[in-house]
PDBQT receptor file of N, H, CA, C and O in Angstrom, charges set to zero:
ATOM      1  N   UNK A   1    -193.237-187.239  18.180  1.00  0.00    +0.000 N 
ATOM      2  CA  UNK A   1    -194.432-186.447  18.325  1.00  0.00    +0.000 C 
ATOM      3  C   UNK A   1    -195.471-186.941  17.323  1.00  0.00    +0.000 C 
ATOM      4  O   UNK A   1    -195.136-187.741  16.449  1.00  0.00    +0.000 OA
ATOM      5  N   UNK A   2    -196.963-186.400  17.442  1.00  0.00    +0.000 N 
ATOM      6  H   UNK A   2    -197.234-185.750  18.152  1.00  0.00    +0.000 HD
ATOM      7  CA  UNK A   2    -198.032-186.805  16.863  1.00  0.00    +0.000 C 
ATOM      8  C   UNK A   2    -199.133-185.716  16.913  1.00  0.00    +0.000 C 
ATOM      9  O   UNK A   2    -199.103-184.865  17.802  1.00  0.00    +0.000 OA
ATOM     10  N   UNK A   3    -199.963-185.728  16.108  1.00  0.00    +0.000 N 
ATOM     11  H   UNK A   3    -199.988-186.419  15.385  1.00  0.00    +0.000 HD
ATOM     12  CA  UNK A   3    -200.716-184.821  16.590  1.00  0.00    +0.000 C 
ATOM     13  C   UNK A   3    -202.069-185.526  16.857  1.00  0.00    +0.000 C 
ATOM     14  O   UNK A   3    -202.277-186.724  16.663  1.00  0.00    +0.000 OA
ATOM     15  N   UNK A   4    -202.909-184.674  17.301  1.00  0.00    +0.000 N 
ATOM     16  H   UNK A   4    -202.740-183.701  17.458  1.00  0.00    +0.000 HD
ATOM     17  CA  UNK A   4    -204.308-184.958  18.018  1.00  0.00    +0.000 C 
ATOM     18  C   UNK A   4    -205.292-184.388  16.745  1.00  0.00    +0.000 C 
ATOM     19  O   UNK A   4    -204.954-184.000  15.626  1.00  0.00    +0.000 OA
ATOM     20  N   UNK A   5    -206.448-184.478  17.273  1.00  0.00    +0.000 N 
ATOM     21  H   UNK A   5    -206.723-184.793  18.182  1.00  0.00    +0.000 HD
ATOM     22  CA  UNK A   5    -207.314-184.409  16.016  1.00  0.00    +0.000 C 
ATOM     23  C   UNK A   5    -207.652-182.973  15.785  1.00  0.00    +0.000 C 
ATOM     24  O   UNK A   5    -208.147-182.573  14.731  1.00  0.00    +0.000 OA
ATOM     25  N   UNK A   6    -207.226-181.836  17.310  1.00  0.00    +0.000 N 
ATOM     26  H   UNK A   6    -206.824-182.161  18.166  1.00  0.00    +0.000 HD
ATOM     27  CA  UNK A   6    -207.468-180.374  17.369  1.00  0.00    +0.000 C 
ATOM     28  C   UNK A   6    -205.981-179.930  17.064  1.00  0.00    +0.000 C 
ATOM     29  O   UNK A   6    -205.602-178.884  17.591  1.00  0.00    +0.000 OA
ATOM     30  N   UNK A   7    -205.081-180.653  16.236  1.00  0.00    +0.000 N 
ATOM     31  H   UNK A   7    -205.389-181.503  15.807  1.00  0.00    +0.000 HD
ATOM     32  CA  UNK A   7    -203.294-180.601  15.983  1.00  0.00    +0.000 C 
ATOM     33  C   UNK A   7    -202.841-180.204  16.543  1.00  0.00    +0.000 C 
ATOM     34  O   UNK A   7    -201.846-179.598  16.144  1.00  0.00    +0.000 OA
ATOM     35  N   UNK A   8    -203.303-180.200  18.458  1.00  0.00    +0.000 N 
ATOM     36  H   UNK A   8    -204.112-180.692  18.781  1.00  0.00    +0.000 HD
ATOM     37  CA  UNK A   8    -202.275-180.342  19.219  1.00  0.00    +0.000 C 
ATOM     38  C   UNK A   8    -200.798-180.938  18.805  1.00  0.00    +0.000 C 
ATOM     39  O   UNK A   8    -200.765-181.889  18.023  1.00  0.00    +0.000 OA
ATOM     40  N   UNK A   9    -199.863-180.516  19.202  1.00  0.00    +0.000 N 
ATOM     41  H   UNK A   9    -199.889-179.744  19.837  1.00  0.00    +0.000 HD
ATOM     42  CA  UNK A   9    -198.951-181.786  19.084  1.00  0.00    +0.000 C 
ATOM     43  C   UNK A   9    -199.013-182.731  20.697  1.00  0.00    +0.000 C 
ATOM     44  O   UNK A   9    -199.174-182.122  21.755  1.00  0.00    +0.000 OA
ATOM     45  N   UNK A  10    -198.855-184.290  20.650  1.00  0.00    +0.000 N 
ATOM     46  H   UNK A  10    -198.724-184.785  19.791  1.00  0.00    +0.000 HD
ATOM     47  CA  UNK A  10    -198.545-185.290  21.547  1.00  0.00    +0.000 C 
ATOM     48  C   UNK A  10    -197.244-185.902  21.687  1.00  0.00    +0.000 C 
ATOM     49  O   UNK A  10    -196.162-185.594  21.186  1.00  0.00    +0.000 OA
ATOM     50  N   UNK A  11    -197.441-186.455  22.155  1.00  0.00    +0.000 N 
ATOM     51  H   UNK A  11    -198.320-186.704  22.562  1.00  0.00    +0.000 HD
ATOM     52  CA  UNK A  11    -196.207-187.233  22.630  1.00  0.00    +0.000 C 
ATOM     53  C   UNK A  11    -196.568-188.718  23.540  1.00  0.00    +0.000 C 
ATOM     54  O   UNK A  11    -197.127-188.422  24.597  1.00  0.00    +0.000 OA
ATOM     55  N   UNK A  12    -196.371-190.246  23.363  1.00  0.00    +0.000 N 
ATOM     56  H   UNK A  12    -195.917-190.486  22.505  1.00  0.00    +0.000 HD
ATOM     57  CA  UNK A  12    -196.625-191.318  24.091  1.00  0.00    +0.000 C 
ATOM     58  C   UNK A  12    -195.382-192.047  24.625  1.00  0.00    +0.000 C 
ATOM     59  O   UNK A  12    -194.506-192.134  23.765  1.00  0.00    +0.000 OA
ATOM     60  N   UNK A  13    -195.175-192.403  25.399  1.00  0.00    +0.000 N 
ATOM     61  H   UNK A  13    -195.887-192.332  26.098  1.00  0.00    +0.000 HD
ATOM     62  CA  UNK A  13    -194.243-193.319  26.271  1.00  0.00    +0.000 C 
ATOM     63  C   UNK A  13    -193.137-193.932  25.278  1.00  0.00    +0.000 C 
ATOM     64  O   UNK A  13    -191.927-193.815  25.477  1.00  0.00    +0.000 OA
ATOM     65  N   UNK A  14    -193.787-194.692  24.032  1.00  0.00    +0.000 N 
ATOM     66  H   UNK A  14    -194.769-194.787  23.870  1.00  0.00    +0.000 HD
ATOM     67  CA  UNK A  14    -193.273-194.998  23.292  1.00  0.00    +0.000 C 
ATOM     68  C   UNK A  14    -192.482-194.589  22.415  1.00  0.00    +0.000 C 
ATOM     69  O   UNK A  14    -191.446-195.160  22.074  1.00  0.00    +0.000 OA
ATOM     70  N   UNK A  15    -193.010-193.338  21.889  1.00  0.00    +0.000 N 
ATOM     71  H   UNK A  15    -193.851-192.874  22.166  1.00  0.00    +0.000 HD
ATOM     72  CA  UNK A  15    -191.933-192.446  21.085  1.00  0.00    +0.000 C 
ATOM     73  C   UNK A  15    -190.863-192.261  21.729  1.00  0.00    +0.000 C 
ATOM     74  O   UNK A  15    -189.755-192.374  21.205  1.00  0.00    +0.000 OA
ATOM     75  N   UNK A  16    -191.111-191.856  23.326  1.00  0.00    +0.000 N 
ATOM     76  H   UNK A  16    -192.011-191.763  23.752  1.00  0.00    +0.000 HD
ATOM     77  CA  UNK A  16    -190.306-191.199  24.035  1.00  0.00    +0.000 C 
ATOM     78  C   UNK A  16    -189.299-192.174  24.296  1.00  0.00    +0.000 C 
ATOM     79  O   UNK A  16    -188.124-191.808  24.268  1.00  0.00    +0.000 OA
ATOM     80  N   UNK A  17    -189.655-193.658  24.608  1.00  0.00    +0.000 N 
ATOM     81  H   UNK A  17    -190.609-193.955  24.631  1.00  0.00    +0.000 HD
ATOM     82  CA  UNK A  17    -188.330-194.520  24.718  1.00  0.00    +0.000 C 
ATOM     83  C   UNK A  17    -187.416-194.519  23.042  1.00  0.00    +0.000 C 
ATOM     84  O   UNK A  17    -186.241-194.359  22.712  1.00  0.00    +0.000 OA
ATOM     85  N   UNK A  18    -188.563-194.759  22.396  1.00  0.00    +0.000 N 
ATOM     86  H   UNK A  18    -189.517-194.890  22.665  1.00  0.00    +0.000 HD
ATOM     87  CA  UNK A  18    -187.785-194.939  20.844  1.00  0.00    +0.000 C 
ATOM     88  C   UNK A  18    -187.016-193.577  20.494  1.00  0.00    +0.000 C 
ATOM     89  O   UNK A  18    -186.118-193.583  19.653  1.00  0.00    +0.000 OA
ATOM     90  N   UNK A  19    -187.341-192.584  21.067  1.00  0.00    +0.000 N 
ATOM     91  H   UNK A  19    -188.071-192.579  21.751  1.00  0.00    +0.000 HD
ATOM     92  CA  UNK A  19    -185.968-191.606  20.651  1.00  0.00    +0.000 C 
ATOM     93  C   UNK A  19    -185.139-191.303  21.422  1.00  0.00    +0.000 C 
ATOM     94  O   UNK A  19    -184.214-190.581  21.051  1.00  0.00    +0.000 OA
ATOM     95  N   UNK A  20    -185.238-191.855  22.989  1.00  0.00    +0.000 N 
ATOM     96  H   UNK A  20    -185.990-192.441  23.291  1.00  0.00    +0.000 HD
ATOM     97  CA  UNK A  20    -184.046-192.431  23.891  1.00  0.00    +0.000 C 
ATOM     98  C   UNK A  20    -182.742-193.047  23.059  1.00  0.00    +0.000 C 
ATOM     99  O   UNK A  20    -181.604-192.663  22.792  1.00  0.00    +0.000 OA
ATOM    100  N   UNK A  21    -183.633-194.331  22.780  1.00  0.00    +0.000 N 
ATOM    101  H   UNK A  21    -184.558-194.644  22.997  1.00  0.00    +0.000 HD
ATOM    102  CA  UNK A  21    -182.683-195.088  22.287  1.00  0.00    +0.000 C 
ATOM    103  C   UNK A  21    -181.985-194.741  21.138  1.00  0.00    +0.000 C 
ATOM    104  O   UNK A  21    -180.963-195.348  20.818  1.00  0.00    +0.000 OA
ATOM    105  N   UNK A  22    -182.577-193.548  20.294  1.00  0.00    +0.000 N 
ATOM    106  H   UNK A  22    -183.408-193.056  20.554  1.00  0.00    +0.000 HD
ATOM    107  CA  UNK A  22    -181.393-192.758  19.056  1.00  0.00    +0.000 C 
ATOM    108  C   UNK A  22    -180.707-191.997  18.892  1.00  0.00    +0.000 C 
ATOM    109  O   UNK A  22    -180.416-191.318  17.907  1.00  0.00    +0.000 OA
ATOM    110  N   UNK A  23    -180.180-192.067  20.448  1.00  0.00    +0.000 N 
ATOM    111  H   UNK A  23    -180.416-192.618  21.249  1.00  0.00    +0.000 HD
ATOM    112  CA  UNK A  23    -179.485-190.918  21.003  1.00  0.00    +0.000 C 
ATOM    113  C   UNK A  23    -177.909-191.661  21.043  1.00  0.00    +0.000 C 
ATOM    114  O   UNK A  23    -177.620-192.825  21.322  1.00  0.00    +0.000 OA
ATOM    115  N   UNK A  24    -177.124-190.637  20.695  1.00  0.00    +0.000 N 
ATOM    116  H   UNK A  24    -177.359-189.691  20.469  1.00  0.00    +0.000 HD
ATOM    117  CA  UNK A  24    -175.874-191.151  20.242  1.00  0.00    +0.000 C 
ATOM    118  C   UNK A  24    -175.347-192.021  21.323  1.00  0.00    +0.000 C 
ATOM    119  O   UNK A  24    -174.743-193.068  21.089  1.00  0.00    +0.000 OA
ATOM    120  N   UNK A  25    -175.619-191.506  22.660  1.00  0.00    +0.000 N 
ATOM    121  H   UNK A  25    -176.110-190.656  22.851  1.00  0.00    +0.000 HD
ATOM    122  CA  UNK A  25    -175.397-192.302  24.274  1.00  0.00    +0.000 C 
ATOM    123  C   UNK A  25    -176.677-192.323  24.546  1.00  0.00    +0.000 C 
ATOM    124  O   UNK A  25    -177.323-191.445  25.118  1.00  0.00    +0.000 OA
ATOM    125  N   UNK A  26    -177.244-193.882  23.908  1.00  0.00    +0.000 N 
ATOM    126  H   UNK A  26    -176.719-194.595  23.443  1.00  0.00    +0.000 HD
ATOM    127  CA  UNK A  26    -178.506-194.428  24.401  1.00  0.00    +0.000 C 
ATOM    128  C   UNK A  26    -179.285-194.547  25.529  1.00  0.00    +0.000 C 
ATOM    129  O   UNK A  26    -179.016-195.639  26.028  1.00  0.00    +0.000 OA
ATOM    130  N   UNK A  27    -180.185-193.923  26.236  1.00  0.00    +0.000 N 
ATOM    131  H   UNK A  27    -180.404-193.035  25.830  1.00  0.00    +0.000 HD
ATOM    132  CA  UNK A  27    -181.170-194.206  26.787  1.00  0.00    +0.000 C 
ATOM    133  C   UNK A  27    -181.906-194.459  27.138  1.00  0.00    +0.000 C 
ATOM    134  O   UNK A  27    -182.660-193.497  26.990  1.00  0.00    +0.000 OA
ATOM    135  N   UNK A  28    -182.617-195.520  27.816  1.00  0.00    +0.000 N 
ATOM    136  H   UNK A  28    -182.005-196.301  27.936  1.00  0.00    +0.000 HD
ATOM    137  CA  UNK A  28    -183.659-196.990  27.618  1.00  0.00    +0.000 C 
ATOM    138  C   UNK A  28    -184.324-196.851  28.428  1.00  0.00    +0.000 C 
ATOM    139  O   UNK A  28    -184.429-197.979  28.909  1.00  0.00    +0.000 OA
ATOM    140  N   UNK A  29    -185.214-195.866  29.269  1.00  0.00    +0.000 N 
ATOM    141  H   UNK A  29    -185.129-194.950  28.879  1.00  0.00    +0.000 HD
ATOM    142  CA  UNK A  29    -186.130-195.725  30.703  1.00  0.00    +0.000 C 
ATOM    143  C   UNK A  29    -187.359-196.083  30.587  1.00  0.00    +0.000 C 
ATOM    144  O   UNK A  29    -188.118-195.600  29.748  1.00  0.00    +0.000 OA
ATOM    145  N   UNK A  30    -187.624-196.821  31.281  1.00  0.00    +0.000 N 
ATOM    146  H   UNK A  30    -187.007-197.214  31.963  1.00  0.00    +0.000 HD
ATOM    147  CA  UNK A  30    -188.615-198.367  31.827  1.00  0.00    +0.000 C 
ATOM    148  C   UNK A  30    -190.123-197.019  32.029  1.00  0.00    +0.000 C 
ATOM    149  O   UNK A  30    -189.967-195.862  32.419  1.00  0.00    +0.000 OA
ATOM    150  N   UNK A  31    -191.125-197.506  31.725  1.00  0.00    +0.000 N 
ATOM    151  H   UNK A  31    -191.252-198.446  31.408  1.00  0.00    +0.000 HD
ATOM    152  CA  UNK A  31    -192.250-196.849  31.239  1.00  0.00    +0.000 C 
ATOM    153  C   UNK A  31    -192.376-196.215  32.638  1.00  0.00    +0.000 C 
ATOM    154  O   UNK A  31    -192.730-195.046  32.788  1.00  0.00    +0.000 OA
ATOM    155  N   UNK A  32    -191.958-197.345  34.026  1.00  0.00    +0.000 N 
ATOM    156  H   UNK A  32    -191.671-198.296  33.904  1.00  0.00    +0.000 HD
ATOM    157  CA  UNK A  32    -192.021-196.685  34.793  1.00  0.00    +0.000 C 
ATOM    158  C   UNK A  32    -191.730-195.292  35.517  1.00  0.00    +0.000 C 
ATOM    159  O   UNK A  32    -192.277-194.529  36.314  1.00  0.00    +0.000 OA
ATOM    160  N   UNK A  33    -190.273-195.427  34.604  1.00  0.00    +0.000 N 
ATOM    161  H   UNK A  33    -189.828-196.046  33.957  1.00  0.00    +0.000 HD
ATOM    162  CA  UNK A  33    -189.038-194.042  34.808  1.00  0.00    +0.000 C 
ATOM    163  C   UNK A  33    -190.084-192.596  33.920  1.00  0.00    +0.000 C 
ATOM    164  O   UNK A  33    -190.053-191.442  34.349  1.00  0.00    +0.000 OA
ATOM    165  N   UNK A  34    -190.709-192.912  32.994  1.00  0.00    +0.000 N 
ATOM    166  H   UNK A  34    -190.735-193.849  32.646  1.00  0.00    +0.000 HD
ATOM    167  CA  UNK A  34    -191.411-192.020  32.283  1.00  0.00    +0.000 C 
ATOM    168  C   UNK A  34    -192.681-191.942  32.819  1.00  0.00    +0.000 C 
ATOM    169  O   UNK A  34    -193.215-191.239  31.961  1.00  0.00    +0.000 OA
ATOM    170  N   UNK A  35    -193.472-192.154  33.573  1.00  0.00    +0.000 N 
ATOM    171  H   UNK A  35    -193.038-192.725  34.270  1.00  0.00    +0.000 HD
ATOM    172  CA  UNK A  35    -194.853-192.082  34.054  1.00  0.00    +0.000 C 
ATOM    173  C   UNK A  35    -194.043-191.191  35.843  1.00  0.00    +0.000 C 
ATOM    174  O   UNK A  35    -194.555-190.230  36.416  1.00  0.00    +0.000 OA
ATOM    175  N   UNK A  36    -193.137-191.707  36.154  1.00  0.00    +0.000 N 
ATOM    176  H   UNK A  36    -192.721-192.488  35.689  1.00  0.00    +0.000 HD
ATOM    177  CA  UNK A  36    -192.410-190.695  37.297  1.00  0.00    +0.000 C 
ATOM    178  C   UNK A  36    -192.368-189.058  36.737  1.00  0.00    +0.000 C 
ATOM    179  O   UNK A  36    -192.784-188.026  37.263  1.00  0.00    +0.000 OA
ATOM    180  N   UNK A  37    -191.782-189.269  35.637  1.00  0.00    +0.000 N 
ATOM    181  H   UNK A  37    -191.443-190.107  35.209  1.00  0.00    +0.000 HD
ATOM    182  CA  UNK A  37    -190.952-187.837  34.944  1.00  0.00    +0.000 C 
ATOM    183  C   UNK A  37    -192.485-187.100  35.046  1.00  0.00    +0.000 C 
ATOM    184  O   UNK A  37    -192.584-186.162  35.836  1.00  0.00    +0.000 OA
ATOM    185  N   UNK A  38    -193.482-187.440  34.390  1.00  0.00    +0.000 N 
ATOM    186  H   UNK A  38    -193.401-188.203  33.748  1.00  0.00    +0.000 HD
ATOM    187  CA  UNK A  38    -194.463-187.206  33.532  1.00  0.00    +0.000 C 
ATOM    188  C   UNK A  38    -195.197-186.470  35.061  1.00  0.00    +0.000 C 
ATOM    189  O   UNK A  38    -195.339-185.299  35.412  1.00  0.00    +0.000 OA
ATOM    190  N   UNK A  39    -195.445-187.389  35.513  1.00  0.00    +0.000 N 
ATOM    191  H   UNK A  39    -195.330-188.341  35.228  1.00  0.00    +0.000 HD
ATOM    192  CA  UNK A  39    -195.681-187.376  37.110  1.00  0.00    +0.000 C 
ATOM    193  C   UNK A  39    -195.618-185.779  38.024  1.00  0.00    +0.000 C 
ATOM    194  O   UNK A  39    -196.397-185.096  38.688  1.00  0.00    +0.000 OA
ATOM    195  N   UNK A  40    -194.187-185.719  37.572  1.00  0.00    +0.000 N 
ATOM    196  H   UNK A  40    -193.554-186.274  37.032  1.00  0.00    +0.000 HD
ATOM    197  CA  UNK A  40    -193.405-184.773  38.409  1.00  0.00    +0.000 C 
ATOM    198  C   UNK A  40    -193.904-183.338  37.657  1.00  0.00    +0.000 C 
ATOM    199  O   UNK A  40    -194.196-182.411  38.412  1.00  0.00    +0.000 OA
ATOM    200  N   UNK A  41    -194.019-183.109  36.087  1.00  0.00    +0.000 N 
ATOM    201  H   UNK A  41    -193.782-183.862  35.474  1.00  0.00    +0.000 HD
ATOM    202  CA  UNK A  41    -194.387-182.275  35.322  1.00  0.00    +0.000 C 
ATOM    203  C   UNK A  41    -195.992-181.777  35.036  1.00  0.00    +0.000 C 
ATOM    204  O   UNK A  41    -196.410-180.955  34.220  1.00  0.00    +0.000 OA
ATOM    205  N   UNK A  42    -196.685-182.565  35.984  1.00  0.00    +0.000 N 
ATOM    206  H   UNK A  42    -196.345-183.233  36.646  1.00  0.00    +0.000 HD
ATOM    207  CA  UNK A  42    -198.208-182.647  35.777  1.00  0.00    +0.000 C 
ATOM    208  C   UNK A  42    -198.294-181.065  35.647  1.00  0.00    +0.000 C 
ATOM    209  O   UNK A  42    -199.007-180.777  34.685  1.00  0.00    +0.000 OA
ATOM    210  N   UNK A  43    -198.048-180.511  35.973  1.00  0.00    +0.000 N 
ATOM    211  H   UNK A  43    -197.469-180.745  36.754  1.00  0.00    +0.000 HD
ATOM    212  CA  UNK A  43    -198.808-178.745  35.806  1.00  0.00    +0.000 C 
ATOM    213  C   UNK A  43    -198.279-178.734  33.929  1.00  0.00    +0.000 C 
ATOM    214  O   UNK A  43    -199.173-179.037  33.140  1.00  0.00    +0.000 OA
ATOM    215  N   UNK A  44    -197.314-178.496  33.523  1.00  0.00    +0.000 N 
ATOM    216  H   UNK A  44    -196.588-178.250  34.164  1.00  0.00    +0.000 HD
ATOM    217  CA  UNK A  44    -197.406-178.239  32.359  1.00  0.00    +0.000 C 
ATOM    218  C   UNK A  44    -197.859-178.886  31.409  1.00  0.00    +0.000 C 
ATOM    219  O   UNK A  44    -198.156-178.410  30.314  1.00  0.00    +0.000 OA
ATOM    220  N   UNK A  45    -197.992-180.481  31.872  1.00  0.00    +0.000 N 
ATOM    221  H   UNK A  45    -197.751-180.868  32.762  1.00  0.00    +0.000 HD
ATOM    222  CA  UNK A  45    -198.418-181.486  30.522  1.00  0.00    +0.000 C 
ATOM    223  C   UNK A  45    -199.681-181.965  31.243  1.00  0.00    +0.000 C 
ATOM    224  O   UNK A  45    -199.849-182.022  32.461  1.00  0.00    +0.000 OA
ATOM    225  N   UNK A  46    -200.611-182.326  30.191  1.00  0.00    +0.000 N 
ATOM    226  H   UNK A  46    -200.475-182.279  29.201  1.00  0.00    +0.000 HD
ATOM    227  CA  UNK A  46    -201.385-182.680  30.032  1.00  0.00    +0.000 C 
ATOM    228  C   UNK A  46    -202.097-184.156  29.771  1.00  0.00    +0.000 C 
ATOM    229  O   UNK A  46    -201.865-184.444  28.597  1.00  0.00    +0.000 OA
ATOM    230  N   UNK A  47    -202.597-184.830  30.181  1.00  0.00    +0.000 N 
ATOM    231  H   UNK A  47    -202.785-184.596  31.135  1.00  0.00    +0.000 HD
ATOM    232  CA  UNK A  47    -203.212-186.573  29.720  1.00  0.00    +0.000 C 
ATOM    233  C   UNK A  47    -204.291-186.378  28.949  1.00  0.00    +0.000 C 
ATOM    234  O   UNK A  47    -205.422-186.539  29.408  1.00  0.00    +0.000 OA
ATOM    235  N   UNK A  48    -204.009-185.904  27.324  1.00  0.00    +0.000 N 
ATOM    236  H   UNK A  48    -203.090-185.773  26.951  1.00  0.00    +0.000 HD
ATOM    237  CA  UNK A  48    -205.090-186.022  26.441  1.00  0.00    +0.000 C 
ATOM    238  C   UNK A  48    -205.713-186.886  26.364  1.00  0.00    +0.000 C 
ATOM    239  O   UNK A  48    -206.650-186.533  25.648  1.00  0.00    +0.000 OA
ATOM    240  N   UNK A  49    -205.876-188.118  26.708  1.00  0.00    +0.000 N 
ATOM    241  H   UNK A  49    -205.115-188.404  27.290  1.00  0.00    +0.000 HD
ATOM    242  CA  UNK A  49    -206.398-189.251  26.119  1.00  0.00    +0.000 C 
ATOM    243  C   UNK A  49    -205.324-190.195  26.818  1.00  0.00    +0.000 C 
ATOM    244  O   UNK A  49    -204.154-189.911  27.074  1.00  0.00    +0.000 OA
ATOM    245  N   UNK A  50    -205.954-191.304  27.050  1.00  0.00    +0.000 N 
ATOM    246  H   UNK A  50    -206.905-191.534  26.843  1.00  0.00    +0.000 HD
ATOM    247  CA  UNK A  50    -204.779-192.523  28.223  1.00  0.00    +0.000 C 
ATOM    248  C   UNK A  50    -203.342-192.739  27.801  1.00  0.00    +0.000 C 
ATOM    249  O   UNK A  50    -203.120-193.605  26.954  1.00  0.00    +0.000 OA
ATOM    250  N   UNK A  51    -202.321-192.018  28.322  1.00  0.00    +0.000 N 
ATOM    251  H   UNK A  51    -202.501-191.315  29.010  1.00  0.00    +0.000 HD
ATOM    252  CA  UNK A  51    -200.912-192.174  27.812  1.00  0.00    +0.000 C 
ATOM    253  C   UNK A  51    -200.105-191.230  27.278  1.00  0.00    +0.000 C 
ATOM    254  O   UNK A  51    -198.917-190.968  27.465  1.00  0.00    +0.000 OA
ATOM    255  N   UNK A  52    -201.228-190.595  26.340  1.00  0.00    +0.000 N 
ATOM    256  H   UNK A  52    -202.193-190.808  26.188  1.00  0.00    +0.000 HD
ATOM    257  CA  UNK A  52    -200.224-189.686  25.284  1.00  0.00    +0.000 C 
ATOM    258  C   UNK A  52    -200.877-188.302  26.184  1.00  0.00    +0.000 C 
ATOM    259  O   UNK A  52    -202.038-188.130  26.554  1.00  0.00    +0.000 OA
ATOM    260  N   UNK A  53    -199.965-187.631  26.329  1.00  0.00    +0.000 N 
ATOM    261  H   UNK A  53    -199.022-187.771  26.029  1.00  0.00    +0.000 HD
ATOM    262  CA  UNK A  53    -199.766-186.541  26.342  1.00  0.00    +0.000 C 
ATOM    263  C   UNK A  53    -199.246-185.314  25.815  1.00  0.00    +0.000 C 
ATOM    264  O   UNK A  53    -198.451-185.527  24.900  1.00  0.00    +0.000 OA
ATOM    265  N   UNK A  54    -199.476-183.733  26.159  1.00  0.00    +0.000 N 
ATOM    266  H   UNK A  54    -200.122-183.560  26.902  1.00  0.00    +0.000 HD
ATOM    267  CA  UNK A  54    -199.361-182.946  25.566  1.00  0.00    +0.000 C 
ATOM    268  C   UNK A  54    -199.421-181.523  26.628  1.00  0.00    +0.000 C 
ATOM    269  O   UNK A  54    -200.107-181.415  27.644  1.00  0.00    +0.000 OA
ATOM    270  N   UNK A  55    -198.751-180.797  26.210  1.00  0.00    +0.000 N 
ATOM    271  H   UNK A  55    -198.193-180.884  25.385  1.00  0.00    +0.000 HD
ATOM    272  CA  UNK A  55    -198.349-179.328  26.861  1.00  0.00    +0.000 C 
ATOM    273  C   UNK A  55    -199.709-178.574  27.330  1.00  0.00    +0.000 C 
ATOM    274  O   UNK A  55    -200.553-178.420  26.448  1.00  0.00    +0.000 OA
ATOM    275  N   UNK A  56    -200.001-178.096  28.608  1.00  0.00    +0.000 N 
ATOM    276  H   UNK A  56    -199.315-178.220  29.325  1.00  0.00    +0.000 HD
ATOM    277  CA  UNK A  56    -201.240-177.712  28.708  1.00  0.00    +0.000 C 
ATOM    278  C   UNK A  56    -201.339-176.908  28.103  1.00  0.00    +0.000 C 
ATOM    279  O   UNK A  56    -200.511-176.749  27.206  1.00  0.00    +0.000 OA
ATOM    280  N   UNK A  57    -202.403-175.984  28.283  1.00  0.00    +0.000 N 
ATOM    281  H   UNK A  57    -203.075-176.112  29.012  1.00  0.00    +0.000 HD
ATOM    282  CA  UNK A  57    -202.506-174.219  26.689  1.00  0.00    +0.000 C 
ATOM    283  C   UNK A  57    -202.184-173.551  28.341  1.00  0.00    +0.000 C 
ATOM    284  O   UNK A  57    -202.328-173.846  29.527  1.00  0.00    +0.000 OA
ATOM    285  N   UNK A  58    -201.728-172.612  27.583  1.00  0.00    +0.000 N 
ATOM    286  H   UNK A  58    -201.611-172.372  26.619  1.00  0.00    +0.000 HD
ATOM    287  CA  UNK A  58    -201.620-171.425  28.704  1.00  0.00    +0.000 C 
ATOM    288  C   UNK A  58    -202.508-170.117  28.526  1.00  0.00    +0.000 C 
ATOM    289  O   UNK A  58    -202.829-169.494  27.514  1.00  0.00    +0.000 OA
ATOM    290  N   UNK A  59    -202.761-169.942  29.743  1.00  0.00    +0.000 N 
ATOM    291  H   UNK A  59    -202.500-170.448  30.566  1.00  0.00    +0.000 HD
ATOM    292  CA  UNK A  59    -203.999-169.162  29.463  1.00  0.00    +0.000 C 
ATOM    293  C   UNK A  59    -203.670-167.922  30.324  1.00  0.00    +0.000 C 
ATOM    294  O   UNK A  59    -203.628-168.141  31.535  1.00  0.00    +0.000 OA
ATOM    295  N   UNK A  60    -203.372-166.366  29.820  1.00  0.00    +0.000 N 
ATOM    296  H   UNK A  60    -203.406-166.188  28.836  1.00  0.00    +0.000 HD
ATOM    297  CA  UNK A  60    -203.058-165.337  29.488  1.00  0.00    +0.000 C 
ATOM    298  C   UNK A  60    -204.307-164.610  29.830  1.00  0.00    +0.000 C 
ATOM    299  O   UNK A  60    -205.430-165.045  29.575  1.00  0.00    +0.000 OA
ATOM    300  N   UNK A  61    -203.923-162.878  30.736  1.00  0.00    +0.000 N 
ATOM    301  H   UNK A  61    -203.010-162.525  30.943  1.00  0.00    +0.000 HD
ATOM    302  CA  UNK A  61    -204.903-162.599  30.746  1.00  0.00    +0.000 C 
ATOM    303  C   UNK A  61    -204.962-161.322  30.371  1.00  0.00    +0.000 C 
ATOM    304  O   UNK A  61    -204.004-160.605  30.659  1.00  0.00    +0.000 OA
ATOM    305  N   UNK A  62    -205.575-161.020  29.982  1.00  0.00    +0.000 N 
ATOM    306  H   UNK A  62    -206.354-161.603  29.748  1.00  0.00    +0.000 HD
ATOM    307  CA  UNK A  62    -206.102-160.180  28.474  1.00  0.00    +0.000 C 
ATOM    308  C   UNK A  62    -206.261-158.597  29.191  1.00  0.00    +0.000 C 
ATOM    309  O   UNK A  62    -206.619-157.641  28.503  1.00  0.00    +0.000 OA
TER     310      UNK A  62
């Protein structure tokens, strides 16, 4: 994770393979396999900025 400049927290492709792979039973999914996932989750996450993403806000009604 990372944060954004409003400290969202993010998240990029890259982290996401690099903590695949530090997983006691390694996991190595091709940017492609992660732009699918990402894909499939579009309502909750968000494309802050090209790549990295982040959890949409949820918006509650008052």
């Amino acid at each position: 994770m990372d944060f954004a400049a409003d400290d969202r927290e993010i998240f990029d492709f890259w982290r996401l393979r690099r903590y695949g792979r530090s997983l006691p039973a390694p996991h190595d999914p091709t940017e492609q396999d992660l732009r699918s996932a990402v894909e499939s989750l579009k309502s909750p996450l968000v494309e802050v900025r090209p790549g990295w993403f982040s959890v949409a806000e949820v918006k509650t009604s008052a």
